[in-house]
Backbone as a ProteinNet text record, in pm:
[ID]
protein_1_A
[PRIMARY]
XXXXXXXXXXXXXXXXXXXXXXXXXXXXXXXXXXXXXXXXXXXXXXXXXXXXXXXXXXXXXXXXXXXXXXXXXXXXXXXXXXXXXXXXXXXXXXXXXXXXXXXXXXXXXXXXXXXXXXXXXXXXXXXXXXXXXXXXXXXXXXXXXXXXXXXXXXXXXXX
[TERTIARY]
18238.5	18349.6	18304.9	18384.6	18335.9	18374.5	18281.2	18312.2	18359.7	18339.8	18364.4	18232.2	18208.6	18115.9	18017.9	18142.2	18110.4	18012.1	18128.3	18034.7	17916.6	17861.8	17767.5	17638.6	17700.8	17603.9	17569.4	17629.9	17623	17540	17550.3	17479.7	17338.2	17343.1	17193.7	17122.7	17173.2	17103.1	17056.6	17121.7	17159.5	17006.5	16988.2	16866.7	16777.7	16749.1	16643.8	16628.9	16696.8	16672.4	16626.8	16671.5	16604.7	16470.5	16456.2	16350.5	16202.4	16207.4	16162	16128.2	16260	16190.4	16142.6	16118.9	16052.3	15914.6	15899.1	15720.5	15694.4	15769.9	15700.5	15679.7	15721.2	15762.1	15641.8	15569.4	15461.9	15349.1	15323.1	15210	15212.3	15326.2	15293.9	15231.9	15305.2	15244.3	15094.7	15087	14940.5	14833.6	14883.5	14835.6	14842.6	14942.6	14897.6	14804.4	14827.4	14731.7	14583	14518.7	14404.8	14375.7	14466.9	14452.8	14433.6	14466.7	14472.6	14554.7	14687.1	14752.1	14951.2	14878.1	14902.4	15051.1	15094.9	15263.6	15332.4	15287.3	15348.6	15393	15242.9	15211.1	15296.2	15324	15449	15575.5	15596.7	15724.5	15760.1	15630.9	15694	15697.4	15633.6	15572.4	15772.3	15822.2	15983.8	16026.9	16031.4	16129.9	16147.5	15988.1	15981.3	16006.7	16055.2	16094	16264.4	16319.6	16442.8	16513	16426.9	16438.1	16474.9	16393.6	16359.2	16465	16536.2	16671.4	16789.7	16752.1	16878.5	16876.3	16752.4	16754.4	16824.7	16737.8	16817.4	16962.8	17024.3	17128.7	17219.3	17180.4	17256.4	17193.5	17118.4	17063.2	17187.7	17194.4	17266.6	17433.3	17517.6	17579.2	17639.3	17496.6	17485	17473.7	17459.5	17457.8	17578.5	17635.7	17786.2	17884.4	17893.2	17999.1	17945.2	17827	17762.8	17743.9	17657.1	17559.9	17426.9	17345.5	17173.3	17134.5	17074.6	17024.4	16904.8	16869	16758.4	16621.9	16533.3	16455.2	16261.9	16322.3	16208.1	16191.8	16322.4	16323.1	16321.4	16230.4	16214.5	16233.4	16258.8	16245	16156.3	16070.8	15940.4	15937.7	15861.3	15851.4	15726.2	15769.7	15679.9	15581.5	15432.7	15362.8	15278	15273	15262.6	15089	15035.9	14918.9	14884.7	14987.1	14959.9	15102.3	15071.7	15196.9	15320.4	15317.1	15427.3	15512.5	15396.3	15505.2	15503.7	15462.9	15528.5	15643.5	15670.4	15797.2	15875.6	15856.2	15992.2	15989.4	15938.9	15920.8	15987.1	15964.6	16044.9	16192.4	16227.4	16398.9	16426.7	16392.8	16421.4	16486.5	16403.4	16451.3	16571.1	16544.9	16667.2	16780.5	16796.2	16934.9	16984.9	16894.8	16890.5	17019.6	16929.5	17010.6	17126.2	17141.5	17297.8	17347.7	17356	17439.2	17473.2	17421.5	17438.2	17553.1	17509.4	17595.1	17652.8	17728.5	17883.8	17951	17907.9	17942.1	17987.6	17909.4	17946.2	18056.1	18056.2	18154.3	18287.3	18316.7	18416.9	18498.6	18351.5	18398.3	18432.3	18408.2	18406.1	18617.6	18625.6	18761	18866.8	18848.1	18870.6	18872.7	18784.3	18789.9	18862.4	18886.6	18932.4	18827.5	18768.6	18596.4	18569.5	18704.7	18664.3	18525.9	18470.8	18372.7	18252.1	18218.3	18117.8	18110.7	18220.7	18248.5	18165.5	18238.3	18209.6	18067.6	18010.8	17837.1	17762.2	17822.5	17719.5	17802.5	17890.3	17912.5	17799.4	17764.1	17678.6	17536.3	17506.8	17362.5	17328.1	17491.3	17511.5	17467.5	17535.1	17493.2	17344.5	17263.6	17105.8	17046.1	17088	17004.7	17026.9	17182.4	17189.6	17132.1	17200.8	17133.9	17010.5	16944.7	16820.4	16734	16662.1	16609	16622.5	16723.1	16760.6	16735.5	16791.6	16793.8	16627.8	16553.2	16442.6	16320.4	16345.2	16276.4	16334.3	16435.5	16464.7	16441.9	16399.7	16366.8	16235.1	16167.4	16005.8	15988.8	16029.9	16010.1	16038.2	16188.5	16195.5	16111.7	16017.4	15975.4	15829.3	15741.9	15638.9	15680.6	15811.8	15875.9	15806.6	15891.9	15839.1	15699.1	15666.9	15480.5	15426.1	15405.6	15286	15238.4	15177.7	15180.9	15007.3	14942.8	14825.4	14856.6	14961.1	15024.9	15092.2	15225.9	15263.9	15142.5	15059.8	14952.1	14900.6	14858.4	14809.9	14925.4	15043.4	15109.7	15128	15125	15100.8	14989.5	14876	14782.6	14764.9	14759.1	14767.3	14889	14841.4	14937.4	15013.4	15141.3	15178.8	15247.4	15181	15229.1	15380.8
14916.6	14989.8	15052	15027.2	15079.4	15269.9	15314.1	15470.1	15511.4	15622	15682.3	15685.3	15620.2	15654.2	15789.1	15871.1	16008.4	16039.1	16004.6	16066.9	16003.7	15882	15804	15894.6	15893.3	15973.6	16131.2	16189.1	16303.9	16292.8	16192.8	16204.8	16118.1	16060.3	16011	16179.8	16250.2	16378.7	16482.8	16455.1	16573	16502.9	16345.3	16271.4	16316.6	16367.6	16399.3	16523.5	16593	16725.6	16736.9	16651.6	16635.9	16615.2	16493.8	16411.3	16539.2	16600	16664.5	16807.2	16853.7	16935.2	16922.6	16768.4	16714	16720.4	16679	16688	16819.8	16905.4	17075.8	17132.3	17045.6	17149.3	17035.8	16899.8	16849.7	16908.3	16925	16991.6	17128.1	17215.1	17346.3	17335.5	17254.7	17236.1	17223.4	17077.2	17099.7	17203.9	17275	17410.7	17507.1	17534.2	17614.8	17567.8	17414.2	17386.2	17392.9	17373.7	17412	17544.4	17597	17800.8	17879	17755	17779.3	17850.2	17856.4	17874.2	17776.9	17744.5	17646.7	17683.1	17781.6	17783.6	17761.2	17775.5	17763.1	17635.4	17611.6	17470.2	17385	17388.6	17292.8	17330.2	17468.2	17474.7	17419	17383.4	17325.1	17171.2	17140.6	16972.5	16935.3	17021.5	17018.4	17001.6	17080.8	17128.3	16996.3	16930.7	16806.4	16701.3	16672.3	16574.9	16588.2	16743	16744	16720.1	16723.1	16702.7	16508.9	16436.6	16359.8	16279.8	16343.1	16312.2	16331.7	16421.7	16433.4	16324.4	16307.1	16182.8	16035.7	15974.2	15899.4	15920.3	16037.3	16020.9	15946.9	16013.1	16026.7	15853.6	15824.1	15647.4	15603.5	15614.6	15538.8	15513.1	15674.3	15690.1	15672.3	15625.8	15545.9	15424	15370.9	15199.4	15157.6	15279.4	15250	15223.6	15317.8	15341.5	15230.9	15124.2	15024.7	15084.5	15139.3	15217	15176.3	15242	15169.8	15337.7	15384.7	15511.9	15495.3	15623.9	15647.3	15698.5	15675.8	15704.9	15746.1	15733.7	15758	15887.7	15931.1	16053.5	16173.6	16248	16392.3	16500.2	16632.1	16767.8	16848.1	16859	16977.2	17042.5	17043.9	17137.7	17273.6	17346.8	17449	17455.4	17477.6	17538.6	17646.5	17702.2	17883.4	17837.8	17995.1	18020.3	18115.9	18179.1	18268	18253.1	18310	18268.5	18312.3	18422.5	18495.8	18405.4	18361.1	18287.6	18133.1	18102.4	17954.1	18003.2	18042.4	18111.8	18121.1	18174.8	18221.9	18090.3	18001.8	17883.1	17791.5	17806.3	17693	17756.4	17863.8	17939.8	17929.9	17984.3	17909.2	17774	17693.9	17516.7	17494.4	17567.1	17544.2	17643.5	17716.7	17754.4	17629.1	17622.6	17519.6	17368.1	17353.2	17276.3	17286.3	17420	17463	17454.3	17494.4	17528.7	17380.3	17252.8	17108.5	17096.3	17090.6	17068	17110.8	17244.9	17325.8	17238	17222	17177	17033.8	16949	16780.3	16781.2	16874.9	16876.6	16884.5	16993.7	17011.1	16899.6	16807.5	16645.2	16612	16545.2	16506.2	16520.9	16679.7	16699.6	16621.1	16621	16598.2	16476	16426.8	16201.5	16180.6	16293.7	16208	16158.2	16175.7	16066.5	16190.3	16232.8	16304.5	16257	16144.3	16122.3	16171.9	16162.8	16207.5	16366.6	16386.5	16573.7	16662.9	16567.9	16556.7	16591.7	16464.6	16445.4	16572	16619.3	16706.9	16799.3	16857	17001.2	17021.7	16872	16898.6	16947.2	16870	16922.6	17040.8	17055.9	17218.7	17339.5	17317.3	17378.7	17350.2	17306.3	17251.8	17384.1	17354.1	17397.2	17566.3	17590.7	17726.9	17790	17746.3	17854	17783.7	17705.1	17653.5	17674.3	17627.9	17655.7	17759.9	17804.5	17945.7	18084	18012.9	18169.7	18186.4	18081.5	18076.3	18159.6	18124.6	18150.2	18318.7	18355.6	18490.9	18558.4	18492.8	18572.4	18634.7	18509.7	18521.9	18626.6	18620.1	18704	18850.5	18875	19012.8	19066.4	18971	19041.1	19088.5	18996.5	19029.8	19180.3	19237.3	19301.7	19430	19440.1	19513.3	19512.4	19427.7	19425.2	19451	19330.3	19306.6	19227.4	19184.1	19041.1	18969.8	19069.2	19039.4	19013.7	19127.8	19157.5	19045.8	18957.8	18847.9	18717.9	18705.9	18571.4	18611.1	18700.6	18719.8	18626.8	18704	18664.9	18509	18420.6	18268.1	18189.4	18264.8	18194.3	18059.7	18081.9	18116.2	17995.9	17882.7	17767.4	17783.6	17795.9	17783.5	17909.4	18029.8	18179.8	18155.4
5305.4	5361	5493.2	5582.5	5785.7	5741.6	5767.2	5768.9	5899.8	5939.7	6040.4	6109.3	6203.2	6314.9	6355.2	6363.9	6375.1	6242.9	6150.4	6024.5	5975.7	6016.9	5997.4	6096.6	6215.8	6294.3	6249.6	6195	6177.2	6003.2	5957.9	5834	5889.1	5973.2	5985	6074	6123	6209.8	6056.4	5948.1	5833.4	5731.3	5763	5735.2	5742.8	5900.9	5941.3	5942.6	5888.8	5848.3	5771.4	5629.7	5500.1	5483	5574	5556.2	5636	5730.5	5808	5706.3	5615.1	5508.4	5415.2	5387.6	5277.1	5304.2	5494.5	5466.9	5527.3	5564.2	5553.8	5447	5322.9	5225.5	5141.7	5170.2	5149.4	5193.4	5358.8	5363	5303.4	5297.3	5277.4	5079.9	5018	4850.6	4925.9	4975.8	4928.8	4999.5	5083.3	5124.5	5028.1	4971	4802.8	4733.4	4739.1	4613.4	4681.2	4822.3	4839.8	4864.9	4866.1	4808.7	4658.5	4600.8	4452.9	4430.1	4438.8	4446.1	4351.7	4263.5	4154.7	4153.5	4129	4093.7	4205.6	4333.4	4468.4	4506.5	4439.6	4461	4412.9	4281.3	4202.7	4210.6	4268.4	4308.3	4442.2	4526	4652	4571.1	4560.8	4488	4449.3	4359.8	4345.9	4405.9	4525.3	4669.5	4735.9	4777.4	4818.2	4736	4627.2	4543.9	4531.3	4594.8	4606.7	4719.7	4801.2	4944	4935.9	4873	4851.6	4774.8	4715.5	4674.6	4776.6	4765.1	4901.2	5054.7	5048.6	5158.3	5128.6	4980.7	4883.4	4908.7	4846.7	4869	5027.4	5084.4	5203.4	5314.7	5230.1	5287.9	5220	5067.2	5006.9	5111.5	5143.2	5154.2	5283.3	5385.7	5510.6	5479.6	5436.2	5423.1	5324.8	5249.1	5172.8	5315.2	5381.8	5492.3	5620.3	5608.4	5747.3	5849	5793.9	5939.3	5897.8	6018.6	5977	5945.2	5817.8	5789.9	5916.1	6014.5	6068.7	5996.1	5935.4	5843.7	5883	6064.2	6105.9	6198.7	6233	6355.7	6233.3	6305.4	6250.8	6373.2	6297.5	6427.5	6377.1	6445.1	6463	6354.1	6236	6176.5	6171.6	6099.8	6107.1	5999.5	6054.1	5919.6	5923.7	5807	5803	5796.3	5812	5836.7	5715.8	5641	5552.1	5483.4	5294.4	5218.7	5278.4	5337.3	5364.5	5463.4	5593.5	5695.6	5635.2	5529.5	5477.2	5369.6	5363.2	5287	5397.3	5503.4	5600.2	5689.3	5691.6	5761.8	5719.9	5552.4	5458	5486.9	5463.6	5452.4	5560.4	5697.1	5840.2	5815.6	5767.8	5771.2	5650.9	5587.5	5491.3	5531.7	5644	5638.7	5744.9	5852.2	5944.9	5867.6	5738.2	5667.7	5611.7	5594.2	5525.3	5637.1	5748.1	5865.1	5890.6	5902.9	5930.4	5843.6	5671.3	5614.3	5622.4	5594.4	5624.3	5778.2	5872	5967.6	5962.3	5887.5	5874	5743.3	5643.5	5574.6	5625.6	5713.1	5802.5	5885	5915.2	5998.1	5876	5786.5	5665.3	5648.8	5612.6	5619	5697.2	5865.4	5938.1	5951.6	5921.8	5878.8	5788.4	5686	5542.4	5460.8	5501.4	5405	5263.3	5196.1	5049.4	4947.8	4964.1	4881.7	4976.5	5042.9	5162.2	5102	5186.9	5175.7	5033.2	4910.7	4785.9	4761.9	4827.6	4791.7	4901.7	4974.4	5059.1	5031.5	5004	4931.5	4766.3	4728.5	4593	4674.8	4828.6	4868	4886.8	4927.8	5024.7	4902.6	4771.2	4678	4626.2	4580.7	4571.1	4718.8	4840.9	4920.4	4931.7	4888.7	4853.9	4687.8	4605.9	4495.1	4432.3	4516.3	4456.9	4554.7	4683.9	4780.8	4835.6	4905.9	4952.5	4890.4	4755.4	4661.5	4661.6	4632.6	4535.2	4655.7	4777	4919.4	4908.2	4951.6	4963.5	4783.1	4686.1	4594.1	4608.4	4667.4	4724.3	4805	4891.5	4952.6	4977.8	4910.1	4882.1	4738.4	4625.6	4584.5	4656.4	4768.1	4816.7	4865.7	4994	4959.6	4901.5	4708.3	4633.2	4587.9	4598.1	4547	4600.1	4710.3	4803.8	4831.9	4928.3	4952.2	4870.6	4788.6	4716.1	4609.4	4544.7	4420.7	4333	4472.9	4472.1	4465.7	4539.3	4549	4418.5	4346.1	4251.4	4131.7	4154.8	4037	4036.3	4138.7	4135.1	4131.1	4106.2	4117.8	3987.4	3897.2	3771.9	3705.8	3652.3	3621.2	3494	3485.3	3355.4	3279.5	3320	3209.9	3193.3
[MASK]
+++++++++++++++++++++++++++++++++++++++++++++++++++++++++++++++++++++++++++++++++++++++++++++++++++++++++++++++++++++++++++++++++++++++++++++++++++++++++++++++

């Protein structure tokens, strides 16, 4: 089925957003995990396996509508030097990502393309009460603790 142009382009840019927080959110795991830092660690190890879906998706949903998915352009990502700024580095990039989606949904409206809209209002949700929440939970509890208090409480696989 020929999609909309627009919206083909605008989901291959929403790609490389994905794809781009998949490997910040790769190096930053295995930067926990050579901190020892074990729960960080598998909660990014997730992040990037959700990221990782969401790319999936949106190939699929570029080559449904005959477009060529772009699978090689990325934008600059960031990586922290300490837990605190890989936490605000990762949430930086993920509002980055909400703001795309809310915006291509809108085209979405505007094309008519309801199944599109559909599938990235499900991302839009994933990147809000799963990524988003999970980053600003992090960080407002370092916040209340501390930022030792917190590394302490992740060190530690499994409790």
């Amino acid at each position: 089925m020929k999609g909309s142009q627009r919206v083909i382009d605008l989901l291959n840019e929403q790609l490389t957003l994905e794809l781009s927080s998949m490997d910040q959110y790769l190096h930053h795991a295995k930067l926990y995990e050579d901190w020892g830092i074990l729960r960080l660690f598998h909660q990014l190890e997730h992040e990037h396996q959700e990221e990782l879906d969401h790319a999936k998706l949106l190939i699929e949903r570029i080559n449904f509508l005959e477009g060529k998915a772009d699978t090689t352009s990325r934008v600059a990502i960031k990586i922290g030097d300490t837990v605190e700024q890989v936490l605000s580095f990762d949430l930086e990039a993920e509002h980055k990502v909400a703001e795309s989606l809310r915006m291509i949904i809108g085209v979405c409206e505007q094309e008519h393309d309801y199944v599109t809209r559909d599938m990235l209002l499900q991302l839009l949700e994933d990147t809000e009460t799963d990524h988003i929440f999970w980053l600003q939970q992090a960080l407002s509890l370092i916040g209340k603790v501390g930022i030792q208090n917190y590394i302490q409480s992740q060190t530690r696989d499994g409790d």
